[in-house]
C-alpha positions, 0 to 999 in steps of 0.5 A: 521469490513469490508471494507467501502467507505470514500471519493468518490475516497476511496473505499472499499479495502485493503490498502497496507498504511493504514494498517502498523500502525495496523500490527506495533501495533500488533507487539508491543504487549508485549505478543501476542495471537497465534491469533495475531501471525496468524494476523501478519504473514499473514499480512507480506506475503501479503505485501510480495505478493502485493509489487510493484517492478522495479517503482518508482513515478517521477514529470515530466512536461506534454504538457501543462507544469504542474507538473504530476505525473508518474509511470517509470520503475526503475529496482532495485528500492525499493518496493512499494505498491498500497494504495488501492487494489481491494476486488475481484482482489487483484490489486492496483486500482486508482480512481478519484472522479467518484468513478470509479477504473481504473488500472493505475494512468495515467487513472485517473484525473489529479487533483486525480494524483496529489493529492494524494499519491496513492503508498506507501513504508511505508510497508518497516517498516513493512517487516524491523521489521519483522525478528526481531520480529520473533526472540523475539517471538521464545526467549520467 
């Protein structure tokens, strides 16, 4: 129950996707723990903590005329989040299949940018569902 490698690129983290689907079940459970209570709130404020803001991901053509994928500044745009953050530093990482982390999707291979979803909005569901579950458990 730790944090294990998968694929080479896939290191041991946290996942700011992966994640949702287990924080979505446990708010669905029809009469949580306080254990599980604890497990979700903490779950939302580090979503709350971790998420990305003023970026969005765009396709641009890159000087040899290939489709890249780049991270732009875009105030107001909706959150994001890494898919993988470090264990030590908290931070989003990427990585090709060096297995090596580096601090920026343009740091990695252009094969491992390109595919690959390395940011994720799907916390948004999470953080939407969030006030509404709080106030059924307060009903109950």
């Amino acid at each position: 129950m730790a944090p294990a490698k998968a694929r080479s690129y896939e290191l041991p983290s946290l996942s700011g996707s992966e994640s949702v689907g287990i924080i979505l079940l446990l708010m669905n459970l029809e009469k949580p723990s306080p254990k599980i209570i604890a497990a979700v709130n903490a779950a939302v404020a580090w979503l709350e903590n971790h998420k990305i803001e003023d970026v969005r991901v765009e396709k641009q053509l890159n000087a040899e005329g290939k489709t890249d994928k780049v991270v732009v500044k875009s105030p107001g745009a909706p959150p994001l989040w890494g898919r993988f953050y470090d264990l030590e530093t908290q931070k989003p990482y990427f990585c090709s299949r060096d297995g090596i982390k580096r601090r920026t999707l343009a740091e990695i291979s252009y094969e491992r940018r390109n595919g690959y979803r390395w940011y994720t909005s799907a916390p948004i569901q999470v953080l939407s569902n969030y006030p509404q579950w709080k106030e059924d458990l307060q009903a109950n």
